[in-house]
C-alpha positions in Angstrom: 25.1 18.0 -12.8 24.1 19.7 -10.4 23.8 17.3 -7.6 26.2 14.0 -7.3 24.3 10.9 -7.4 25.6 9.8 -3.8 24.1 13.2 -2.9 20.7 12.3 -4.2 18.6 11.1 -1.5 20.1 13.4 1.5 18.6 15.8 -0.4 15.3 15.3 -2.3 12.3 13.4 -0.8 11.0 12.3 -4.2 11.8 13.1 -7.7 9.0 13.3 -10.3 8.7 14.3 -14.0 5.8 16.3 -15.0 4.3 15.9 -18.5 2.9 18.7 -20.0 1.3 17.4 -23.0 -1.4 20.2 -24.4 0.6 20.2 -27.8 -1.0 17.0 -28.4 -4.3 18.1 -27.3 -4.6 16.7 -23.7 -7.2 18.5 -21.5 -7.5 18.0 -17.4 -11.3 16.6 -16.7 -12.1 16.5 -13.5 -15.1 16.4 -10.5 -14.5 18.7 -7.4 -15.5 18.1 -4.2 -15.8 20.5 -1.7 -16.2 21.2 2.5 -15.7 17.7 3.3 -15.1 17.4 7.5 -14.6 13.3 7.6 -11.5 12.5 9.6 -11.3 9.7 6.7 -13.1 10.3 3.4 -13.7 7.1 0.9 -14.4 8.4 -2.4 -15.5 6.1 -5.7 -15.7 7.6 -9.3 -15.6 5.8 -12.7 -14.4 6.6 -15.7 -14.9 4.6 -18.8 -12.9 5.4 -21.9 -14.9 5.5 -25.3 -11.9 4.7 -27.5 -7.6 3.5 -27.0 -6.3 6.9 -27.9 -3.4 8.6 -25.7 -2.1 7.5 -22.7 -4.1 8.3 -19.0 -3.3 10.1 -15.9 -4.9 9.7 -12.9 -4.6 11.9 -10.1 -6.3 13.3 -6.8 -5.3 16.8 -5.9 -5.6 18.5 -2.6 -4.1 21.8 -1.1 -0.2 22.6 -1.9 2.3 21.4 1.0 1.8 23.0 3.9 -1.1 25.5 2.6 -3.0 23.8 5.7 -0.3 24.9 8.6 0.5 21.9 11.1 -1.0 23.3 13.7 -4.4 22.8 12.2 -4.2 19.1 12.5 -2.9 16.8 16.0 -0.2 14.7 13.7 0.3 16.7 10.3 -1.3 19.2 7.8 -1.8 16.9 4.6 -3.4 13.6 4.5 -1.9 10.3 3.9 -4.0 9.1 0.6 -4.9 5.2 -0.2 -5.1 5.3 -4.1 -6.8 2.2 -6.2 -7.4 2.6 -9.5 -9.1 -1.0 -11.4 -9.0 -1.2 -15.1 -12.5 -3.4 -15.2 -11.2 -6.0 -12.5 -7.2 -5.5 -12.4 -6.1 -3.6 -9.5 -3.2 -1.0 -9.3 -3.0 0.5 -5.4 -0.2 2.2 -3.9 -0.1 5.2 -0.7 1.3 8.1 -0.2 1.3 11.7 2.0 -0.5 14.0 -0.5 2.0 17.2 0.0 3.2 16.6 -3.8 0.3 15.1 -6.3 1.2 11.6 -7.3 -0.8 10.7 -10.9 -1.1 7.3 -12.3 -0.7 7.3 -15.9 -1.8 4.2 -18.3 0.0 3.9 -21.5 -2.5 4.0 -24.7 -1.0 0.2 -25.2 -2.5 -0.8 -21.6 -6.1 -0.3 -22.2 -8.8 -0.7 -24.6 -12.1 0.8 -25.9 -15.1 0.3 -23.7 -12.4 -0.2 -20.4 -13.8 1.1 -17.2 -11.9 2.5 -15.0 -12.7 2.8 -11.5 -11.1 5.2 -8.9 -11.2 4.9 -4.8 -9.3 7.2 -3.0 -9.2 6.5 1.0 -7.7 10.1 2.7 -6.6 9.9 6.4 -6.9 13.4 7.6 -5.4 12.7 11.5 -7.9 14.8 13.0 -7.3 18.1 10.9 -10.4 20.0 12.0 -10.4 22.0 8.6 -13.0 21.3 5.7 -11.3 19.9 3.0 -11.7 20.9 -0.7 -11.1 17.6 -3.5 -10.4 17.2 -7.2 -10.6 14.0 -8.4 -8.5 14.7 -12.3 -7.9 13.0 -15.8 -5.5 14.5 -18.0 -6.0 13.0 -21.8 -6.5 13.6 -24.8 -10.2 12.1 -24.9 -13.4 13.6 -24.2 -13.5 12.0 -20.8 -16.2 11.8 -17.8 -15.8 11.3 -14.1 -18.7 10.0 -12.4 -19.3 9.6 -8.7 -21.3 6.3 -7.3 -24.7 7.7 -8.5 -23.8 8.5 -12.0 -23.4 12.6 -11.7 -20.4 14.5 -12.8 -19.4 17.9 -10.7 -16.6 19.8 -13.1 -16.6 23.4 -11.4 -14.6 26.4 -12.9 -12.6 28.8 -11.5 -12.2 31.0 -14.3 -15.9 32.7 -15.1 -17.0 29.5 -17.0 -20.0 27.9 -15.3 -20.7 25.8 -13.6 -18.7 27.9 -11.1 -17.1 27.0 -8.3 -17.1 30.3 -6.9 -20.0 30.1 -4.1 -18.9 33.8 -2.1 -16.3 35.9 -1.6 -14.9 38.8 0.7 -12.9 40.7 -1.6 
C-alpha cells in the first residue's frame, strides 16, 4: 500500500476511478461551447436515449487545474459548478470546484428506452475576466445527441475532422 489508510485524507483531496471503456465500444459525444465572459453561466442540454444499452456518464469539462493562473480571477482560477442532471422528472444535483472533472454515470439498469435526460450546469466564475471555453460530454456506447434549448447540436473537432473547432491560429 502505498499510503496507510489514517494517512488518506492528509493527503489526497478526492480520489476518483476513471473508466476507460472503448473495449466495449463507448465513444465521448459531446457539444462545445466556446468564449463565454458571464461571471455565472446557466447552461441546459437534453439528451434522450433511443434504447437501455450501457451504462451513462455525464460530465462537464473545463480547463485542467490551474491552466487559468489565480491571478486571472479576484477569488480563484476554476469555477465552482452546480450540476443537475433529471432523468424525465427525477432529479440528481450535487456541486463541486471544477479543477478535477466530476461525471455522473447511470447504470444501464437505471434507465429506459425513450428516457430523456436533461442537463443544467450553473458555473460561478468569481469574476475571472477570461473567456471561458465548455464541453458539455456523454461517454456511451450509444449513438447519442446533446442538444442545447433550441434543439441544435455543436460537436467541434480538434483533430482535422469537421466541423472544426479550430477558428485561427498563430503558429
Amino acid at each position: 500500500m502505498f499510503v496507510e489508510d489514517i494517512d488518506f485524507l492528509t493527503c489526497f483531496d478526492d480520489f476518483q476511478i476513471g473508466h476507460n471503456r472503448n473495449a466495449e465500444n463507448y465513444t465521448d459525444t459531446w457539444y462545445d461551447i466556446s468564449g463565454d465572459y458571464s461571471f455565472m453561466t446557466y447552461l441546459n442540454f437534453t439528451v434522450e436515449v433511443p434504447e437501455s444499452s450501457g451504462d451513462l456518464y455525464f460530465s462537464l469539462e473545463y480547463y485542467y487545474w490551474e491552466m487559468v493562473p489565480k491571478r486571472c480571477s479576484l477569488f480563484m482560477g476554476n469555477p465552482m459548478i452546480y450540476t443537475k442532471i433529471y432523468k424525465n422528472d427525477e432529479m440528481f444535483e450535487y456541486y463541486y470546484f471544477d479543477y478535477y472533472h466530476e461525471p455522473m454515470m447511470f447504470a444501464e439498469a437505471d434507465y429506459e428506452a425513450g428516457d430523456i435526460f436533461t442537463i443544467e450546469y450553473d458555473t460561478m466564475w468569481f469574476f475571472s475576466p477570461i473567456p471561458r471555453d465548455y464541453t458539455i460530454k456523454v461517454y456511451s456506447s450509444q449513438d447519442l445527441e446533446i442538444k442545447d434549448s433550441d434543439g441544435n447540436t455543436n460537436m467541434l473537432h480538434m483533430d482535422g475532422q469537421q466541423p472544426s473547432g479550430f477558428e485561427s491560429s498563430w503558429w
